[in-house]
C-alpha positions in Angstrom: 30.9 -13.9 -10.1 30.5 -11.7 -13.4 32.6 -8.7 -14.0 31.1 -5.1 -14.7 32.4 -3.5 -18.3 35.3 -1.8 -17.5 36.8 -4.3 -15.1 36.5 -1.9 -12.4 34.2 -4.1 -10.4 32.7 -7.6 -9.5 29.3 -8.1 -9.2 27.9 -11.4 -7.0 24.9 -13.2 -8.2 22.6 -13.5 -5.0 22.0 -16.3 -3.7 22.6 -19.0 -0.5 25.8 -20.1 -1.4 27.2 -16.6 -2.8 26.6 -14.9 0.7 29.9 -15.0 2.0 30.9 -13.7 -0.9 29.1 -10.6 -0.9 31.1 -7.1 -0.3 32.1 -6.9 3.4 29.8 -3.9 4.2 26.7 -5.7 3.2 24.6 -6.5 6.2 23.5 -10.3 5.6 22.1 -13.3 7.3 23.7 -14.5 10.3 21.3 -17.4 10.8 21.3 -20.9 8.7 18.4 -20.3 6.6 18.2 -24.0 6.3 16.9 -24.4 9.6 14.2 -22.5 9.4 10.6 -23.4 9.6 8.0 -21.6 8.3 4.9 -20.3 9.9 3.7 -17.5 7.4 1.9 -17.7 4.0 2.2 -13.8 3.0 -0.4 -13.3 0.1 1.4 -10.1 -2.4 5.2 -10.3 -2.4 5.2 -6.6 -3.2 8.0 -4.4 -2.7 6.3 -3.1 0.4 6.2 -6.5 1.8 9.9 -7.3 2.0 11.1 -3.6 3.2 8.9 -3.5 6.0 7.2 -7.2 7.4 9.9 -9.6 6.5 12.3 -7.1 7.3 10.9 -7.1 11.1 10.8 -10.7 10.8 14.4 -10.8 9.4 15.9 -8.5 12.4 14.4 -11.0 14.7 16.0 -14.0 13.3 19.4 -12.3 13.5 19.0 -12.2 17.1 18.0 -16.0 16.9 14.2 -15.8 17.2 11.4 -16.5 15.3 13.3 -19.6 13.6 9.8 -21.4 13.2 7.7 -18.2 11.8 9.5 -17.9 8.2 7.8 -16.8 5.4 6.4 -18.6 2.0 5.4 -15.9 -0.4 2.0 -16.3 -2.7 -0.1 -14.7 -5.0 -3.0 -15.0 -6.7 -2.8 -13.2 -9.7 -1.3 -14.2 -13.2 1.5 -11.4 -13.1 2.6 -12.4 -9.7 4.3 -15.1 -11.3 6.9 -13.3 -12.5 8.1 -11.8 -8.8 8.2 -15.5 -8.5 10.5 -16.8 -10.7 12.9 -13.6 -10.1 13.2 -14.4 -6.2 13.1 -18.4 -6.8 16.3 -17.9 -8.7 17.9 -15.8 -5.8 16.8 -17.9 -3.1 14.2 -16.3 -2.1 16.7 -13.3 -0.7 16.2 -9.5 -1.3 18.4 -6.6 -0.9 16.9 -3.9 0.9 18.8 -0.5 0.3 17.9 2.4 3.2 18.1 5.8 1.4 19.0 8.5 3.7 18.8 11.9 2.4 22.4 11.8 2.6 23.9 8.4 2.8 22.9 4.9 2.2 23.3 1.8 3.4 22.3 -2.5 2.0 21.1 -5.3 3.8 20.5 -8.6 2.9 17.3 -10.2 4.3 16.1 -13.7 3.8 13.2 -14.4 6.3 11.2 -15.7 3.2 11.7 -19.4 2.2 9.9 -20.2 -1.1 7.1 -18.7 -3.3 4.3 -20.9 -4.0 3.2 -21.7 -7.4 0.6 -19.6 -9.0 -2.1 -21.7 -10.9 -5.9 -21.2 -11.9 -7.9 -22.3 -9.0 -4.8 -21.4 -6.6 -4.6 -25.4 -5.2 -1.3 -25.2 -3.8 -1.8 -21.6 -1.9 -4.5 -23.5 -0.4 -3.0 -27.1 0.7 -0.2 -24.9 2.0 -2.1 -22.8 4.0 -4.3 -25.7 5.3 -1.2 -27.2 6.9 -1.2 -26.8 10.7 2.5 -25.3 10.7 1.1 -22.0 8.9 -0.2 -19.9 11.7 -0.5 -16.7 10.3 -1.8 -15.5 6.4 -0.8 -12.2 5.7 -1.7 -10.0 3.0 -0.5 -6.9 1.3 -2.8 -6.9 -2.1 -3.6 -2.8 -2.5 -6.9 -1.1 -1.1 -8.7 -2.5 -4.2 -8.2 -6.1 -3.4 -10.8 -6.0 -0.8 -13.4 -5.6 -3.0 -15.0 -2.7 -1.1 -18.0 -0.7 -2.5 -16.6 3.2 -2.2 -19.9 4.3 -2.0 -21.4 2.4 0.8 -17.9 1.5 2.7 -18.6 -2.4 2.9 -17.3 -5.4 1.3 -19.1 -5.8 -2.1 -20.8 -9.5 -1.9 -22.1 -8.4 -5.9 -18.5 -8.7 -7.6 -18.1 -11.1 -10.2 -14.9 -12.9 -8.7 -16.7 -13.1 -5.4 -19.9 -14.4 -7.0 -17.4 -16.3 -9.2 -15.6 -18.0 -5.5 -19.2 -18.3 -4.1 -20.3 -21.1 -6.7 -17.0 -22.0 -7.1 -15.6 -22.6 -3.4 -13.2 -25.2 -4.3 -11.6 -23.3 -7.0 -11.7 -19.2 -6.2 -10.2 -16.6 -8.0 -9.6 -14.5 -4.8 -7.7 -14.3 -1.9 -10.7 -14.0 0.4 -11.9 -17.5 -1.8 -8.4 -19.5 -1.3 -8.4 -18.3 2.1 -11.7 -19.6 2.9 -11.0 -22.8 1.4 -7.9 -23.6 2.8 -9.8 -22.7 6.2 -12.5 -25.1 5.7 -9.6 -28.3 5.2 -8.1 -26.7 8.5 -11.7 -26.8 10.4 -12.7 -30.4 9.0 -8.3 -31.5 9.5 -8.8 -30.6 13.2 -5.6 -28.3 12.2 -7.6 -25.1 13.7 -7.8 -21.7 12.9 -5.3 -19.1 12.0 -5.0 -15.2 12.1 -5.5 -13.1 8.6 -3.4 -10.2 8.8 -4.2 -7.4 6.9 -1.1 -5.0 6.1 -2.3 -2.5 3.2 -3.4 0.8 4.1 -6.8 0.5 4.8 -8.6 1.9 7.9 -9.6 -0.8 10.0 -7.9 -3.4 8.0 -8.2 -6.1 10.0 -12.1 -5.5 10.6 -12.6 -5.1 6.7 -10.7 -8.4 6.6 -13.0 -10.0 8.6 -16.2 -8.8 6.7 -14.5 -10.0 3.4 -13.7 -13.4 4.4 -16.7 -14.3 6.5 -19.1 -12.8 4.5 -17.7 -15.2 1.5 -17.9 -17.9 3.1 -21.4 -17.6 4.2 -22.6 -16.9 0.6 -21.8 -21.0 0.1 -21.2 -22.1 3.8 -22.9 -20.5 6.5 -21.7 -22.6 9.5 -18.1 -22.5 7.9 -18.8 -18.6 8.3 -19.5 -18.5 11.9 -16.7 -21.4 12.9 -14.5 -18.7 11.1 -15.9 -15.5 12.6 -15.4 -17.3 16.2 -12.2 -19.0 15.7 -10.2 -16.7 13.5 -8.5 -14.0 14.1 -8.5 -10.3 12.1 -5.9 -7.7 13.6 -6.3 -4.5 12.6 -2.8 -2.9 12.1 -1.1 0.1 10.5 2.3 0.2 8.4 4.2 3.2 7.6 7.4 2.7 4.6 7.9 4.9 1.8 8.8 2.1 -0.7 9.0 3.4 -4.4 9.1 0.8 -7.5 11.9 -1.0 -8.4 13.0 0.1 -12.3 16.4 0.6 -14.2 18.1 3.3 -11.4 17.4 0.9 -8.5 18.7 -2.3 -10.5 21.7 -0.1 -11.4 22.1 1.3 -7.9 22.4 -2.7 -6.6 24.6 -3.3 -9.3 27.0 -0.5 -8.1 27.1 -2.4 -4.5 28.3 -4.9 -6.2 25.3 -7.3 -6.4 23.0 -9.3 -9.0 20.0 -8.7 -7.4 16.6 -9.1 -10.3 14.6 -8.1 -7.2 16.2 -5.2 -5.1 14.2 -2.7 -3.2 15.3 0.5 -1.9 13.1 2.4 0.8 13.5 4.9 3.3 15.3 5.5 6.7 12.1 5.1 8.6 9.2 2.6 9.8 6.6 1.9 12.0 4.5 -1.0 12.3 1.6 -0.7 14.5 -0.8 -4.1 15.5 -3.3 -5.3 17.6 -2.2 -8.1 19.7 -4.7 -10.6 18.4 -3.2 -13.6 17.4 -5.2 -17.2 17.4 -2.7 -18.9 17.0 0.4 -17.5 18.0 3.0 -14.8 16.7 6.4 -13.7 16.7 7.4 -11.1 18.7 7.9 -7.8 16.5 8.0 -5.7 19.3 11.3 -7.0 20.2 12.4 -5.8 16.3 10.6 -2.3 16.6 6.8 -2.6 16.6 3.9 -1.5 18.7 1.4 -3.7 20.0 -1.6 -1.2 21.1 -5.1 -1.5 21.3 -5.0 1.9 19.9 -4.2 1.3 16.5 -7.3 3.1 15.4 -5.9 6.2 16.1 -2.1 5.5 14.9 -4.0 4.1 11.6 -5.7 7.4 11.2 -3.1 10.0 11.8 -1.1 7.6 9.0 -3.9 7.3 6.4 -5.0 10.8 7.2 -1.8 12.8 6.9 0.5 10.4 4.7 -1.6 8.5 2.5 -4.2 11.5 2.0 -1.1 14.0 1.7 0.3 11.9 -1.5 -3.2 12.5 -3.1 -2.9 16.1 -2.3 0.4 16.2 -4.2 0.8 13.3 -7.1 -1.9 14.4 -9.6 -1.0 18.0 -9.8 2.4 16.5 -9.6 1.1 14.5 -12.8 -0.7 17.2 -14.8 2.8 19.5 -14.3 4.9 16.7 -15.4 7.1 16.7 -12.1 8.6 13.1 -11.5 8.6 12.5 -7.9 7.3 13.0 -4.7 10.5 14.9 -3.9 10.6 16.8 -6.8 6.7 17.7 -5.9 8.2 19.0 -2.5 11.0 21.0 -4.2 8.2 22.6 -6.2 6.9 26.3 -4.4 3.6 26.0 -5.4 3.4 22.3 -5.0 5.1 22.1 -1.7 2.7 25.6 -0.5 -0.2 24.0 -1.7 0.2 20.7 0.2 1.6 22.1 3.3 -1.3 24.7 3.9 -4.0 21.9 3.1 -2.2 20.0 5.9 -2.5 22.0 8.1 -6.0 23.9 7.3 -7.7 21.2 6.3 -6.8 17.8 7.6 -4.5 17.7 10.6 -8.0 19.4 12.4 -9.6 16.1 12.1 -6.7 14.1 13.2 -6.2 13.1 16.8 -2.6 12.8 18.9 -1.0 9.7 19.3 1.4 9.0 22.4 4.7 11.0 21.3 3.4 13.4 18.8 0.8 15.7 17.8 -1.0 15.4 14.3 0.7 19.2 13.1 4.2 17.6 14.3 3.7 14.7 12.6 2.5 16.7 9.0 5.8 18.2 9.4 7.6 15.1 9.5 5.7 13.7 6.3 6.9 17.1 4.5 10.2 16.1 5.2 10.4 12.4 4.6 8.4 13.6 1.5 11.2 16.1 0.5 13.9 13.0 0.8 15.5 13.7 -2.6 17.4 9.4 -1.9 13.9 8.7 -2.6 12.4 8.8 -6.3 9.0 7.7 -5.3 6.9 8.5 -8.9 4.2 10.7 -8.9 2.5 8.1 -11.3 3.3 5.1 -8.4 1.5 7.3 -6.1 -1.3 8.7 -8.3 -2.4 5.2 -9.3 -5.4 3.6 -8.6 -7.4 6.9 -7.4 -10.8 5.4 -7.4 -9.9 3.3 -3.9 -7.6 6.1 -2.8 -9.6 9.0 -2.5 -12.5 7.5 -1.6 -10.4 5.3 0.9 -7.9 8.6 2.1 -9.7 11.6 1.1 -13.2 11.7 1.5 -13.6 10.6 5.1 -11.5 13.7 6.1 -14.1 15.6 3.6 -16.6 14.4 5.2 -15.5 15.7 8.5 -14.8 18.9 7.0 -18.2 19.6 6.3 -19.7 17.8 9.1 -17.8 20.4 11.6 -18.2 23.6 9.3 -14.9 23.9 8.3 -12.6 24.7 5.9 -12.9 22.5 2.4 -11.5 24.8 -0.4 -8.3 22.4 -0.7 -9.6 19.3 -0.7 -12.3 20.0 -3.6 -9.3 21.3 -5.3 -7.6 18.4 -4.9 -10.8 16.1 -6.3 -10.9 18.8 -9.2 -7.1 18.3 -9.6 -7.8 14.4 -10.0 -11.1 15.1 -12.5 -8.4 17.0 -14.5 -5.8 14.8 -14.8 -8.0 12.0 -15.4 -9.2 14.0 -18.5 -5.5 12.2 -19.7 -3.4 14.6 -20.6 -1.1 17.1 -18.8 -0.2 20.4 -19.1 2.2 20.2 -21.8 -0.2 17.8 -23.6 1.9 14.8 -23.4 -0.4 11.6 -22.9 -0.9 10.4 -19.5 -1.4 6.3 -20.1 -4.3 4.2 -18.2 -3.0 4.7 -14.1 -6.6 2.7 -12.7 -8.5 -0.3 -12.8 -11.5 1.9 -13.7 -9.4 4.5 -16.1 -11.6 4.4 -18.8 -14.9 5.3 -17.1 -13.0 8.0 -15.3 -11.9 9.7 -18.6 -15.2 9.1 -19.9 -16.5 11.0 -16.6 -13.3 13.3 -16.8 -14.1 14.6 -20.5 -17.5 15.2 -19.6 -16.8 17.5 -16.9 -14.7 19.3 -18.9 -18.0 21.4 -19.8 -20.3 20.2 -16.9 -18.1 20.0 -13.7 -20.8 18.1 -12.0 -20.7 15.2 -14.0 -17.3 14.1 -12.5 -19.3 14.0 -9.1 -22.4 12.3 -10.0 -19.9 9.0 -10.1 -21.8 7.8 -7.1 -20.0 4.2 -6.5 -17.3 7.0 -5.3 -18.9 10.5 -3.9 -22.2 9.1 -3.1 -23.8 11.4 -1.0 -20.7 14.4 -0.8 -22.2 15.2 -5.0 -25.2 16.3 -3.2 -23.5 19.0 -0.8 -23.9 22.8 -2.0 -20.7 23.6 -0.1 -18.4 20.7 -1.8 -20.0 20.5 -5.4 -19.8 24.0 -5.9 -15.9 24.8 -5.0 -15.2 21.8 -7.1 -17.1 23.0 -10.2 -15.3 26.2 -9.1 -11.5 25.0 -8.9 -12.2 22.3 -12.1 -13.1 25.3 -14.3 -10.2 26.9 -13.2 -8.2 24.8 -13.9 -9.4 24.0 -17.7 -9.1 28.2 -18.2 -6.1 29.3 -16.7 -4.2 26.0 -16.0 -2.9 24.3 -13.1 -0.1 26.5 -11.9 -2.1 29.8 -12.0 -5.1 27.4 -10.2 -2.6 26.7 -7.5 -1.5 30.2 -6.9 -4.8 31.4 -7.0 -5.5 29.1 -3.9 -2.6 30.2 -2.0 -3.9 34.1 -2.8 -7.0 33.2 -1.6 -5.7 31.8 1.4 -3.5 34.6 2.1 -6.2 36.8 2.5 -7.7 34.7 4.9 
């Protein structure tokens, strides 16, 4: 143990043996953590990841289940190796801190076992998942890591790193690569399939899953491709967690429980976990820890995606551009909070459909409030980032159904203005906003341009594709973008809710 300055309080390095030690209203294992075996490789030990999956996994093992299905964390990128190093020194344990709007309360989970190495080539993701005891690969790697064409909605075959895992089967650059290799030692082994589950917020993740790793493996092994497509399994799923970034207030908030945690992650008091129940080769049961197994996830995906993931869009790059912090602080905000609550309503819970237990409107009304939880400092700039595979992934399906039914599409081509403008990359007060995209450059290249022709922002075809071609969307959008370069963003945003008004 290391004291705090002041001597006022003793702070417990985390770790296996130190877990006794731990202040006595600390939820922690119960289980010997030695005996467990693993069954899961999960691919992107996120913060996301060990609030919600290995949590589920974690509440089963303190009622002594799921012993055999621990997980080993991976990655397959250079910067993962530094989440690596920070939960190897711990153990491999994570405190999870629920933030009510009013209270709070830690737990201690440790359903993950080790973190695999993370080299070039990714050899020892791919022994370890070749071994028969690994039954199920997860993944959460962000919607761009499935390498999907925004335009035409498929799995791009013509990237570079999946050209690249293609030549180079043996040594990929990719998950989709490492995971078809390791499948192709399991298939030859006689060690047999095993189920990819997707858990990023993708609609139809499982299904995309499937088209990403079968469709690699036939560009260099066609029969591999259809032993996979026929053996494997792909569930599609949907996860709900709001689960901001860890920085200096959440290391300081573990530290005030009285905990040396390099990893800690704080969420909020809510989840849902949603799956098919389509598992080749087994699977613990979640349901017994809180999840739904449905056929229906489709529709539980949707009303997610549609009114959660689309209604962070809505708010995080006006939220940007007027230099408000959070999500929270975007919901304490009149117009913000106005502007996202009538688009909502108007203009996507339409084109949302019920769920057993709640209506689409109901359930807005619960995202405005788990949005408004003040516990939570989710960042506008988290939630703003990486906009070229959120909007076309969250927004403009909903847009397309707009205009497919005749209805109402004012808000949404504000909210694609409002993302032209901050992308231009600067706010209001004309403080810098820094790169927030894989593709930021060509967006402020397409940004600036628009600044004078509004139409050049649409004519990004890999993203709008058809939409820049619609009368009824391009021409609100030039509309609201040129509002918002002449009178500014908070006049733009009143002018909607006048507008509306009047309606």
């Amino acid at each position: 143990m290391t004291q705090l300055a002041g001597n006022t309080a003793l702070i417990t390095a985390l770790s296996n043996r130190n877990l006794s030690s731990l202040p006595k209203e600390i939820v922690r294992p119960v289980y010997d953590r030695a005996a467990l075996k693993p069954g899961i490789v999960h691919i992107g030990l996120g913060n996301f990841h060990r609030a919600h999956q290995a949590w589920y996994l974690h509440r089963l093992m303190q009622e002594d289940l799921a012993g055999d299905w621990a997980i080993i964390g991976a990655g397959v990128r250079p910067y993962d190796a530094a989440m690596r190093d920070r939960l190897l020194a711990q153990d491999c344990l994570t405190t999870l801190i629920e933030l009510s709007p009013d209270s709070s309360s830690a737990e201690v989970i440790g359903s993950m076992i080790d973190y695999l190495p993370i080299e070039d080539g990714n050899a020892p993701l791919i022994q370890r998942m070749a071994q028969p005891d690994i039954r199920i690969v997860s993944l959460t790697v962000t919607e761009s890591g499935y390498f999907v064409d925004p335009a035409a909605g498929g799995f791009d075959a013509g990237h570079k790193d999946i050209q690249h895992d293609a030549a180079n089967p043996e040594r990929p650059r990719t998950v989709f690569g490492a995971i078809v290799a390791a499948l192709k030692i399991r298939r030859d082994s006689g060690a047999g399939p095993f189920t990819v589950q997707s858990c990023d917020n993708l609609r139809g993740n499982g299904a995309m899953t499937r088209e990403a790793v079968v469709t690699l493996a036939r560009l260099s092994d066609p029969t591999l491709a259809d032993w996979i497509d026929t053996a494997c399994s792909f569930p599609n799923s949907m996860v709900d967690c709001i689960v901001p970034a860890t920085g200096p207030n959440e290391l300081a908030l573990v530290q005030r429980l009285g905990i040396a945690d390099a990893a800690p992650v704080t969420h909020e008091n809510y989840r849902q976990w949603v799956i098919e129940d389509d598992f080749c080769a087994g699977r613990p049961d979640w349901d017994k820890a809180g999840a739904i197994f449905t056929p229906a996830v489709h529709d539980y995906e949707t009303m997610k995606i549609r009114i959660l993931n689309a209604g962070h869009q809505v708010l995080a790059n006006a939220g940007e551009l007027l230099s408000v912090e959070t999500i929270a602080d975007c919901m304490a905000h009149p117009l913000l909070s106005a502007f996202f609550c009538k688009v909502e309503q108007d203009e996507i819970v339409p084109y949302v459909d019920p769920v057993p237990g709640i209506t689409p409107s109901a359930y807005a009304d619960l995202i405005a409030d788990r949005f408004s939880n003040p516990a939570i400092r989710d960042t506008t700039r988290r939630v703003a980032f990486d906009g070229s595979s959120r909007h076309p992934g969250f927004i403009l399906p909903i847009l397309r159904d707009a205009l497919d039914a005749g209805g109402s599409v004012d808000g949404l081509a504000l909210v694609e203005a409002l993302w032209a403008r901050m992308c231009a990359g600067t706010r209001e007060d004309g403080s810098l906003i820094e790169d927030n995209d894989p593709n930021w450059k060509d967006l402020v290249s397409s940004a600036k341009t628009a600044i004078q022709r509004p139409t050049a922002w649409l004519e990004q075809r890999q993203i709008y594709g058809e939409l820049a071609d619609n009368p009824r969307f391009s021409d609100a959008f030039s509309r609201w973008l040129g509002m918002l370069w002449n009178i500014g963003v908070a006049a733009t945003l009143q002018t909607y809710a006048d507008q509306r008004a009047k309606e």
